[in-house]
PyMOL Python script that loads the backbone (N, CA, C, O; Angstrom):
from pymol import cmd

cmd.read_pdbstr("""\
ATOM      1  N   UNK A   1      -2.783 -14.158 -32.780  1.00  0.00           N
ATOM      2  CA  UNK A   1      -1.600 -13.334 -32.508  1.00  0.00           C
ATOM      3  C   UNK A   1      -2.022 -11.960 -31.994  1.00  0.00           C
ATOM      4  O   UNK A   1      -1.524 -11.359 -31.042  1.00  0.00           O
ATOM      5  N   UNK A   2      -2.957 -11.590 -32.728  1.00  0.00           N
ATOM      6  CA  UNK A   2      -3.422 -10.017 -32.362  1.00  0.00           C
ATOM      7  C   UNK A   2      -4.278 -10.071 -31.383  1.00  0.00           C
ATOM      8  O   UNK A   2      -4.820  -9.003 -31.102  1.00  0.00           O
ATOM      9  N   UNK A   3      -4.673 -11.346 -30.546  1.00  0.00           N
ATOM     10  CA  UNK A   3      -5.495 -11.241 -29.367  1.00  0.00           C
ATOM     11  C   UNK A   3      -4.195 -11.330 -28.180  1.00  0.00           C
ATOM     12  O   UNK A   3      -4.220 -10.450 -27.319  1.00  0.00           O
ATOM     13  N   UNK A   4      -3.333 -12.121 -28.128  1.00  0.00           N
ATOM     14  CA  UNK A   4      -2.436 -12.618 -27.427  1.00  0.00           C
ATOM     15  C   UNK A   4      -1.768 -10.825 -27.245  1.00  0.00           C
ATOM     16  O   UNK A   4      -1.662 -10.196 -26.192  1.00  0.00           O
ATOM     17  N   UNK A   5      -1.389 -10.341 -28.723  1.00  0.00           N
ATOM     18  CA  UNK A   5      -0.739  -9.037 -28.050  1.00  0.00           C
ATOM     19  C   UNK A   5      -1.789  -8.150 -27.174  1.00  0.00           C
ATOM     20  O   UNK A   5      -1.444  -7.646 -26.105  1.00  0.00           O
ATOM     21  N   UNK A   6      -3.115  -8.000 -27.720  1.00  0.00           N
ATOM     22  CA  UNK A   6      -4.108  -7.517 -26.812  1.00  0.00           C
ATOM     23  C   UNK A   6      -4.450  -7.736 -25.396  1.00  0.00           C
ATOM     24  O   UNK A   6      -5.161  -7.014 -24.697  1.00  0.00           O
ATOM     25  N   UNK A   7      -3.850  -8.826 -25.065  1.00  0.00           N
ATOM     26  CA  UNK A   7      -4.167  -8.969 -24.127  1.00  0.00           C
ATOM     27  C   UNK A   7      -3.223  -8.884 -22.761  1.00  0.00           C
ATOM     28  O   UNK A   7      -3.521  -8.837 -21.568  1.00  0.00           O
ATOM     29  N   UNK A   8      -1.931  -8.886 -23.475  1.00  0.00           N
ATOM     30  CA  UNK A   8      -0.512  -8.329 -22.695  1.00  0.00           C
ATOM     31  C   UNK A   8      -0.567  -6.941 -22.709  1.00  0.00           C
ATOM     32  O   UNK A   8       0.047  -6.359 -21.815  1.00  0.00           O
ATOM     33  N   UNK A   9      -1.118  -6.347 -23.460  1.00  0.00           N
ATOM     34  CA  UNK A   9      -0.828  -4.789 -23.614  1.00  0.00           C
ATOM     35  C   UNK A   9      -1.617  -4.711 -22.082  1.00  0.00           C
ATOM     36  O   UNK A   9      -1.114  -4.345 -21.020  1.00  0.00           O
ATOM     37  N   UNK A  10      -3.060  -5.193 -22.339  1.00  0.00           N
ATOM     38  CA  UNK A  10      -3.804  -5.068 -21.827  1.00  0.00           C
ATOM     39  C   UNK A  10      -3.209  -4.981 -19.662  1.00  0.00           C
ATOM     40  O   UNK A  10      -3.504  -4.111 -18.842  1.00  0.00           O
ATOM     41  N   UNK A  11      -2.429  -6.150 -19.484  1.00  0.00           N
ATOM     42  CA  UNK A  11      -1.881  -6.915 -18.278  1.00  0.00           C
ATOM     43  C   UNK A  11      -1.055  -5.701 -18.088  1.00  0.00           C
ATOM     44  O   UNK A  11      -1.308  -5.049 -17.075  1.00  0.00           O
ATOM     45  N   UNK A  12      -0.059  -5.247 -18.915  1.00  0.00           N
ATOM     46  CA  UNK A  12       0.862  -4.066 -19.067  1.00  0.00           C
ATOM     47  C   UNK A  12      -0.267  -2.831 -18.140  1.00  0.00           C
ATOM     48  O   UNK A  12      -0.230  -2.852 -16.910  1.00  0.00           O
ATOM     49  N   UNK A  13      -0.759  -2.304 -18.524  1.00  0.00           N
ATOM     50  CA  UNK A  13      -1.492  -1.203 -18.567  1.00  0.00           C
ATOM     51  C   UNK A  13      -2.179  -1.433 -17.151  1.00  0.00           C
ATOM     52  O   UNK A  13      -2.358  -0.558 -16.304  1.00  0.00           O
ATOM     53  N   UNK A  14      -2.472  -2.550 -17.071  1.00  0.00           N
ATOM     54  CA  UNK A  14      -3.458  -2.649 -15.346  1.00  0.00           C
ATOM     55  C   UNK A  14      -2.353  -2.789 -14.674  1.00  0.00           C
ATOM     56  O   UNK A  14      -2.705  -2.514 -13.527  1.00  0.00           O
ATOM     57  N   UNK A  15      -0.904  -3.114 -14.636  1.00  0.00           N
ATOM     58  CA  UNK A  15       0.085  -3.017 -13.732  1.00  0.00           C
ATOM     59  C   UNK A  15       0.743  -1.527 -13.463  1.00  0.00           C
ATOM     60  O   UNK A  15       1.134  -1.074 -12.388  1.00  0.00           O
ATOM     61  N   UNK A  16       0.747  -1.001 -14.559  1.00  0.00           N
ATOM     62  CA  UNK A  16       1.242   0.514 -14.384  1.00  0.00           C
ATOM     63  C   UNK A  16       0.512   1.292 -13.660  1.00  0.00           C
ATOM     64  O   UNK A  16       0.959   2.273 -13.066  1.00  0.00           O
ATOM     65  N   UNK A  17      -0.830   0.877 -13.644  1.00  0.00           N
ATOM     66  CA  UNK A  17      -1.853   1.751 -13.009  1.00  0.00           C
ATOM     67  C   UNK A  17      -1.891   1.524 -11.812  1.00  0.00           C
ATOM     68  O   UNK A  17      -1.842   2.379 -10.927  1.00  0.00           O
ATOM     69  N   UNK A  18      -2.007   0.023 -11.629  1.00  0.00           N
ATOM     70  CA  UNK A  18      -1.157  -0.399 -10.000  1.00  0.00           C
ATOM     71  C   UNK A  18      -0.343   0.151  -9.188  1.00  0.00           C
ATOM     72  O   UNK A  18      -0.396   0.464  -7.998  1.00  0.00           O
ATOM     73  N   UNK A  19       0.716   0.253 -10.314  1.00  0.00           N
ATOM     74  CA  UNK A  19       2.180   1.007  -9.538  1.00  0.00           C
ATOM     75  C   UNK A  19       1.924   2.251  -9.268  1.00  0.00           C
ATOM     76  O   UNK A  19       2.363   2.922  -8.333  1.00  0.00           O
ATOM     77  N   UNK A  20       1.065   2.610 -10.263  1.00  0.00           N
ATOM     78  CA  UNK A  20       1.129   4.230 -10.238  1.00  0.00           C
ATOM     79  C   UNK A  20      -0.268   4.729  -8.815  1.00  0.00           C
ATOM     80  O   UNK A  20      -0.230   5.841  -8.288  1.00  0.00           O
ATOM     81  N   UNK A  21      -0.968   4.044  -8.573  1.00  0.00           N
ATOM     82  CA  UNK A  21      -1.498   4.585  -7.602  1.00  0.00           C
ATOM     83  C   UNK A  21      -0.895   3.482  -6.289  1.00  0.00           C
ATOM     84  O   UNK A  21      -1.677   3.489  -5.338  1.00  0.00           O
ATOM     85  N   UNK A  22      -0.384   3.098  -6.201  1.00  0.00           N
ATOM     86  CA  UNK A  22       0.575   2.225  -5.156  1.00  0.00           C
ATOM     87  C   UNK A  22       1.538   3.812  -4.578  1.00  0.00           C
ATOM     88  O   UNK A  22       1.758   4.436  -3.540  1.00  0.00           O
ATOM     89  N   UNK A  23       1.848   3.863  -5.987  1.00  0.00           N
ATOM     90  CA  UNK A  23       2.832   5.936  -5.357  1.00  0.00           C
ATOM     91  C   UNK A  23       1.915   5.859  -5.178  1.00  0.00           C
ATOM     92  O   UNK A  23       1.682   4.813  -4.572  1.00  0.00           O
ATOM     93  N   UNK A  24       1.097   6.418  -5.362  1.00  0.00           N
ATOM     94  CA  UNK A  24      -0.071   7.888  -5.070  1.00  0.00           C
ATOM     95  C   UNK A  24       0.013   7.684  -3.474  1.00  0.00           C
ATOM     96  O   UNK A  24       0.377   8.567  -2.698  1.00  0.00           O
ATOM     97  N   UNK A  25      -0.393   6.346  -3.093  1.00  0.00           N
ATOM     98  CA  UNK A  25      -0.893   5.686  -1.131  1.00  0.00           C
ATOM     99  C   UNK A  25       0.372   5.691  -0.594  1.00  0.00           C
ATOM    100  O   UNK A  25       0.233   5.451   0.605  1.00  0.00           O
ATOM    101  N   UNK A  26       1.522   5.837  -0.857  1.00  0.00           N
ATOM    102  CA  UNK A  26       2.642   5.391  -0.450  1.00  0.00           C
ATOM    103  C   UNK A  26       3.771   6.352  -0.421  1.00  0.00           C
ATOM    104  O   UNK A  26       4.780   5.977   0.176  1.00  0.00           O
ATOM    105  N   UNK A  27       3.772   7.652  -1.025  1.00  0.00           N
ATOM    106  CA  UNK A  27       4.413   9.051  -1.115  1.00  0.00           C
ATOM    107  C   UNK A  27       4.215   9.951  -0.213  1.00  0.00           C
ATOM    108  O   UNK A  27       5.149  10.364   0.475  1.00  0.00           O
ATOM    109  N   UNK A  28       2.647  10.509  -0.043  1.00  0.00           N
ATOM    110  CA  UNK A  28       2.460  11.304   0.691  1.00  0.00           C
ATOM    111  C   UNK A  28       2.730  11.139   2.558  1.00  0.00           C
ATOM    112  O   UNK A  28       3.097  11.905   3.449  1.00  0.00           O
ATOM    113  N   UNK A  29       2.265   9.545   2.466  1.00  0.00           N
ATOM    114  CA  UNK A  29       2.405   9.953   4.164  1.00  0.00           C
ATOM    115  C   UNK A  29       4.095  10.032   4.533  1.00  0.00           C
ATOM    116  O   UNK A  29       4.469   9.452   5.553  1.00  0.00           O
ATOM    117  N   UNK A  30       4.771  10.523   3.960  1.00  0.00           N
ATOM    118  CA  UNK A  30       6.411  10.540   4.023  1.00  0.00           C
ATOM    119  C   UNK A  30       6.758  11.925   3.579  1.00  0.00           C
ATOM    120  O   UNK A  30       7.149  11.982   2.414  1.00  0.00           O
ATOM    121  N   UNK A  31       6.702  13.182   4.308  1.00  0.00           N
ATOM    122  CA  UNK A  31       6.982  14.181   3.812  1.00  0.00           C
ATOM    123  C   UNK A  31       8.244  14.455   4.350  1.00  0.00           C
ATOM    124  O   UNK A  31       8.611  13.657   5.213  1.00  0.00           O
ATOM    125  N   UNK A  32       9.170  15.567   4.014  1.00  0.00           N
ATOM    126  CA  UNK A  32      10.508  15.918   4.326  1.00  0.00           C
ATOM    127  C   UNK A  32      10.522  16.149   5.126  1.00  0.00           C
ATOM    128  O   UNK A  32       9.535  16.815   5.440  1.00  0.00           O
ATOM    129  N   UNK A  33      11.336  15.947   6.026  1.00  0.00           N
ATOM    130  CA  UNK A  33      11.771  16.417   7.137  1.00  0.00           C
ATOM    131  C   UNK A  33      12.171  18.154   7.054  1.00  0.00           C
ATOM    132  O   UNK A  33      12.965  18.493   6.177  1.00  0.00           O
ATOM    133  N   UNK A  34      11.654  19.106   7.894  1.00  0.00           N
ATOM    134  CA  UNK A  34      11.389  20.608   7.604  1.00  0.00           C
ATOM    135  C   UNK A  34      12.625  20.839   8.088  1.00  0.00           C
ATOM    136  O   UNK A  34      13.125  20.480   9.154  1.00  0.00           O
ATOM    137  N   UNK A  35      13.272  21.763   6.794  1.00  0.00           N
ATOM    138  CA  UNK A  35      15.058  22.320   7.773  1.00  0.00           C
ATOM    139  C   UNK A  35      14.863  23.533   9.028  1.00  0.00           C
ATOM    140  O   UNK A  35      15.858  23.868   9.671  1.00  0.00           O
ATOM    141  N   UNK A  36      13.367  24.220   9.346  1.00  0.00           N
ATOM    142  CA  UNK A  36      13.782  25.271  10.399  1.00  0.00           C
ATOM    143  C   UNK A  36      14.060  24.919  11.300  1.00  0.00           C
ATOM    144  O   UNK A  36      14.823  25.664  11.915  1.00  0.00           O
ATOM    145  N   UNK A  37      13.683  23.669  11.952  1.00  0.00           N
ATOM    146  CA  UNK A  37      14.338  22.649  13.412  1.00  0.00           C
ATOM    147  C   UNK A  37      15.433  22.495  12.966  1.00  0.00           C
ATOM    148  O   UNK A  37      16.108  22.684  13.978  1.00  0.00           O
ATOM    149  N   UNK A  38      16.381  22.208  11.886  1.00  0.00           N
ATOM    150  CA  UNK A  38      17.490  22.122  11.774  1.00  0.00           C
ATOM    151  C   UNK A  38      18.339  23.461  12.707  1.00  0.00           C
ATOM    152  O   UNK A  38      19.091  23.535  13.679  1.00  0.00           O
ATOM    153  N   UNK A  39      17.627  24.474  11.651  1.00  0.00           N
ATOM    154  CA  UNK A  39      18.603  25.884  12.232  1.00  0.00           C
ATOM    155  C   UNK A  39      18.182  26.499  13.082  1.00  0.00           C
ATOM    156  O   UNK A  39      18.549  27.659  13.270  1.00  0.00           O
ATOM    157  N   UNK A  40      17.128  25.780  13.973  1.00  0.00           N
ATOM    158  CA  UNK A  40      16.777  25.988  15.673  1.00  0.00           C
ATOM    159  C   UNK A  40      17.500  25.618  16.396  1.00  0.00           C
ATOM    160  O   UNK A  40      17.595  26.082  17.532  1.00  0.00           O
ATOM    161  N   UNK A  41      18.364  24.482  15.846  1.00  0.00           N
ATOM    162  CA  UNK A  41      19.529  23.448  16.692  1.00  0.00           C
ATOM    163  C   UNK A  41      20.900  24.823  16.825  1.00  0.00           C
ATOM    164  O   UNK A  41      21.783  25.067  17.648  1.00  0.00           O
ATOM    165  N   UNK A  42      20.563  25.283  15.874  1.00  0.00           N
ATOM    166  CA  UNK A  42      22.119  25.904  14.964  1.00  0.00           C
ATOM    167  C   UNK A  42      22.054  26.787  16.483  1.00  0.00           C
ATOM    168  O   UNK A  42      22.883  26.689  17.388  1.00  0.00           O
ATOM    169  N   UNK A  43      20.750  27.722  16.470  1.00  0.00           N
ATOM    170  CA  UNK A  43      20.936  28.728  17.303  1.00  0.00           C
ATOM    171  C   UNK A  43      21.194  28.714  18.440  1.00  0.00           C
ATOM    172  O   UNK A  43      21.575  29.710  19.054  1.00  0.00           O
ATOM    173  N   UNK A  44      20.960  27.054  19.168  1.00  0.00           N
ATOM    174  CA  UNK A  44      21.074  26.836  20.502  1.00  0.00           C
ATOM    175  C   UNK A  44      22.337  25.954  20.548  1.00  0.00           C
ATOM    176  O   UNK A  44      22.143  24.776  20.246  1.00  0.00           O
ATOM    177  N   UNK A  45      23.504  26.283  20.848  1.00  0.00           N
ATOM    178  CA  UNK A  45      24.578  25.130  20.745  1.00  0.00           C
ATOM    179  C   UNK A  45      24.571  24.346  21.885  1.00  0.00           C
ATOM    180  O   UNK A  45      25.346  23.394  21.985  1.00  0.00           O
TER     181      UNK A  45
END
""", "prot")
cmd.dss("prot")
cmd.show_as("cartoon", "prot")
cmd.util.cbc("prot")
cmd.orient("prot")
């Protein structure tokens, strides 16, 4: 019993770490779109 939970914890823990550097590769190349081109538009109607 106490290997079986050990070893899900275990499956648990290597998936989070997955996910969590899956963000890490997958966040940055997507940055906001910058609002001063917005209110460059503004100034030129």
């Amino acid at each position: 019993m106490d290997e079986e939970y050990d070893r899900v914890v275990r499956d648990f823990v290597l998936e989070c770490k997955m996910d969590i550097s899956a963000g890490y590769v997958w966040v940055p190349p997507t940055p906001p779109i910058p609002a001063p081109t917005l209110e460059g538009f503004e100034e030129y109607p």
